[in-house]
N, C-alpha and C positions, 0 to 999 in steps of 0.2 A: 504494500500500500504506500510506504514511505517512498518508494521508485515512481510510484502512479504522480503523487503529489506534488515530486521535484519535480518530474516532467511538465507537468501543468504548469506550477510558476514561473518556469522558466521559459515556456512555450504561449502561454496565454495569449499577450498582446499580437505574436503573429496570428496563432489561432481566429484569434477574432478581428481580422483586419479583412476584409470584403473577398473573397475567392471566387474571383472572373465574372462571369454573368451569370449570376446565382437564377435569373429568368431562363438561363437556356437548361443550365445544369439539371435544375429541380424539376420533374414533369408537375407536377400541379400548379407550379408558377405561370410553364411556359403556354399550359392549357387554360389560364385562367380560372383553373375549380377553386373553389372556397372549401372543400370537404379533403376530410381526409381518412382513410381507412388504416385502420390499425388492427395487427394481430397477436398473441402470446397464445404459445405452444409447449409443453412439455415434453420431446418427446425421447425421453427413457433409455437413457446413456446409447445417447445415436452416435456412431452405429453398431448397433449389435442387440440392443435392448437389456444386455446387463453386464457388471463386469468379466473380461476374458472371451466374451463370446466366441463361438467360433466362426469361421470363414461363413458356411451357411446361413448362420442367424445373422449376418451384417447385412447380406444379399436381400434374406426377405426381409429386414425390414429398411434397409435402402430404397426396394421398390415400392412399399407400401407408403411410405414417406413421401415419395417422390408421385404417387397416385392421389396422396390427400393435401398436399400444400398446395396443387393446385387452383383447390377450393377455397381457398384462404381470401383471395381476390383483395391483397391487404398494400399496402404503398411502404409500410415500414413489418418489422416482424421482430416479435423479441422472440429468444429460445431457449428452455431451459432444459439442462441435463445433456448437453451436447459434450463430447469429449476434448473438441480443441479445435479452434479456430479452419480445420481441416473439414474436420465433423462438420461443421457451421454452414462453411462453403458447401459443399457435397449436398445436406439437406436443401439449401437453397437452390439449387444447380440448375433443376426444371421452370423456373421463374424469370421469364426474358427480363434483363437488365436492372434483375438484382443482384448486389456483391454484400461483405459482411462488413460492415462497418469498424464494430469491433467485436473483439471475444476473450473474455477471461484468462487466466492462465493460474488459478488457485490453488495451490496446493493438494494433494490426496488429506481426508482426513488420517486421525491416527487408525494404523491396525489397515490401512489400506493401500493399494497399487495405483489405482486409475482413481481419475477426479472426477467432478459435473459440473461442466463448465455455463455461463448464462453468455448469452451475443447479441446484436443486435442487429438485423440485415434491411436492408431496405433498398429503393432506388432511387434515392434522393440523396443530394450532395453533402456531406455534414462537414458541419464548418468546424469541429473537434469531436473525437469520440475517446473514452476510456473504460478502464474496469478497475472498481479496487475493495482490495478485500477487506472487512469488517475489524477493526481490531477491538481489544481487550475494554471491556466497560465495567469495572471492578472487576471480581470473579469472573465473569462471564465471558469466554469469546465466541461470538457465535460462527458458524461455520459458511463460507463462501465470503459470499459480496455480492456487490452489482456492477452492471453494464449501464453506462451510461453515452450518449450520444444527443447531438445540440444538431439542430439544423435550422437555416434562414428560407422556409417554407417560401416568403415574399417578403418585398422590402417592409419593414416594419412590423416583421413576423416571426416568432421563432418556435419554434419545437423543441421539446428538451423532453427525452422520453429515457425513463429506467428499467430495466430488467432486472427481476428480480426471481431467487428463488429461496428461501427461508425456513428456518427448520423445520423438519417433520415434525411426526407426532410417536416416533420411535421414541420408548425411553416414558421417561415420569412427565404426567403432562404439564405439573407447575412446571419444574424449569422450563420444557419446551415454550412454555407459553412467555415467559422470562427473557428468554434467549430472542424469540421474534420482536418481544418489546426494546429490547436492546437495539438490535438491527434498526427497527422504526425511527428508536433516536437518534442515531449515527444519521440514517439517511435524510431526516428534516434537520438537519444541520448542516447537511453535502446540500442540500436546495437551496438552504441561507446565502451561501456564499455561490450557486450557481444564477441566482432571482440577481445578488449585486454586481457578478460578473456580464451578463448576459441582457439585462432591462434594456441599458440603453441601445440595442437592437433595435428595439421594438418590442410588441406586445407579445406577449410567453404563453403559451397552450404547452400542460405540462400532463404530460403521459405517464402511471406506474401501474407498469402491469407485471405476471407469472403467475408462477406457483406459492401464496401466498401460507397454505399449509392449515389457514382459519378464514372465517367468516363470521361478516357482523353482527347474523342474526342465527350464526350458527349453537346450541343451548351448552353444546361444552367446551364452548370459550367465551359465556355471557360476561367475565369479568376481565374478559382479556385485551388491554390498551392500544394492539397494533392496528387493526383498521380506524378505530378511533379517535385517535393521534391524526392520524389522516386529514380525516374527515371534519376534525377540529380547525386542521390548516386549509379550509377552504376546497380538499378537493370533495369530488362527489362521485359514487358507485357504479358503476354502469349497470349493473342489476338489480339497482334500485326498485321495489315495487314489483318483481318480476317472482312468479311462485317457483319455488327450487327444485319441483319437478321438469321446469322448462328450463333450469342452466344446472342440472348436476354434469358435474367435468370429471369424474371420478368413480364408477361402481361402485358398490359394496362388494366386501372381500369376504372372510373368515373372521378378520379381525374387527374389520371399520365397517359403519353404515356408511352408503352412497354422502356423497359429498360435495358442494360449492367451492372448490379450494383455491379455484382460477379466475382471477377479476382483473379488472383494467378499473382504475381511480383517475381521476380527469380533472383538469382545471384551466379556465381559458378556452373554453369550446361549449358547443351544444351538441351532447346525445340527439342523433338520429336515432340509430338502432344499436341493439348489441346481441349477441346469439353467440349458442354453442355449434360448431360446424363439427358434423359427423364424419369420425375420424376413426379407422381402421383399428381391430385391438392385434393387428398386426405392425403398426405403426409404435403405440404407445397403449401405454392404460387411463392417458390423461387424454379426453378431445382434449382439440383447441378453440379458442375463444377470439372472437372477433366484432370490432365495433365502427361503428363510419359516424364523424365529428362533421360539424357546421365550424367552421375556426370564425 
């Protein structure tokens, strides 16, 4: 994280110095749309669907990946549980004139070989992109980080979208529920300093979305702060109002009831629509989720 940060300070002022004709670079500029579609996806240490996989399990779920992103019909794409910046691209691959902006590089946790990594793809020009990992909040560090990526949509416009993916629900569920509040305060305080980097742009439409791991009106996390936090700073749900049989992103298992765990949080835009897009359980175990903004 302390590498992410240097690079930042010492990068910044070029970063945000104007990059060529942000109207031709960006298609929604250069088509004049005022909307913008956005997607988060989970899909499940791509590729291969778990750690080690072998050669056959990467093949099918390559192809099934590459059969449901299609559907996605999104302008920007966060990803979660991808294995590295390779992964990233690859999933993306069938998408004319998308590349990955950025992608993680997070450590394995302990006790482990391979990582899950979060990216950010899209085909729009971003005027800086990074990733960085969560550090130490007392006792607590929680595990991963985010993806972060700024884009100048239009002159006096910006986009500043995170990827997120945050602890399970493996393990005791207070700390879990600890550990995502944690994460929450680190990242409204990465916004602090992105809102006084980035305003004099222009006007900030701010995107967080993934694998959040809770939900706000979910009953076993009634006391739990991280969508909350949120929603306190002004952003708003994109499932707001919407009954949880029409956005579960998650089956029931053995363990867990079916579940809400995948949201997109918005500020600086109007909800159009938001939906779950039916996604192969050859792909993942998580659909994806997808929303279209009025900026």
């Amino acid at each position: 994280m302390h590498l992410f940060r240097l690079l930042f300070a010492a990068c910044l002022g070029a970063a945000l110095l104007p990059c060529g004709n942000l109207l031709a670079q960006n298609p929604t500029a250069a088509t004049g749309e005022r909307s913008l579609r956005a997607a988060f996806w989970n899909i499940k240490w791509f590729p291969g669907g778990r750690p080690n996989a072998y050669k056959g399990e990467q093949v099918r779920q390559i192809r099934s990946v590459h059969r449901d992103i299609k559907e996605l019909d999104a302008d920007v794409i966060g990803l979660e549980e991808v294995r590295d910046f390779e992964g990233a691209a690859l999933a993306v691959q069938p998408l004319a004139g998308f590349k990955v902006d950025v992608c993680s590089n997070f450590p394995p946790r302990e006790g482990q070989n391979e990582a899950q990594q979060v990216a950010i793809a899209s085909r729009l020009q971003p005027m800086s992109a990074w990733a960085e990992e969560w550090t130490a909040g007392g006792v607590i560090t929680p595990p991963r980080g985010f993806a972060f990526a700024a884009y100048q949509l239009h002159p006096q416009q910006m986009l500043l979208v995170y990827a997120l993916h945050l602890k399970s629900n493996r393990g005791e569920l207070v700390e879990n529920i600890a550990i995502r509040e944690e994460s929450m305060r680190q990242l409204l305080l990465h916004m602090k300093h992105m809102e006084a980097a980035y305003r004099k742009h222009g006007a900030i439409t701010w995107l967080v979305g993934g694998d959040l791991n809770t939900a706000p009106d979910d009953p076993r996390f009634k006391n739990e702060r991280t969508t909350a936090d949120l929603r306190a700073n002004g952003f708003q749900w994109s499932w707001q109002g919407m009954p949880l049989e029409q956005r579960v992103t998650l089956p029931p298992d053995a363990r867990f009831p079916a579940a809400c765990f995948d949201h997109i949080f918005y500020k600086g835009a109007r909800l159009q629509k938001a939906a779950v897009v039916a996604t192969s359980d050859d792909s993942s175990d998580h659909s994806a989720i997808r929303a279209v903004f009025d900026l």
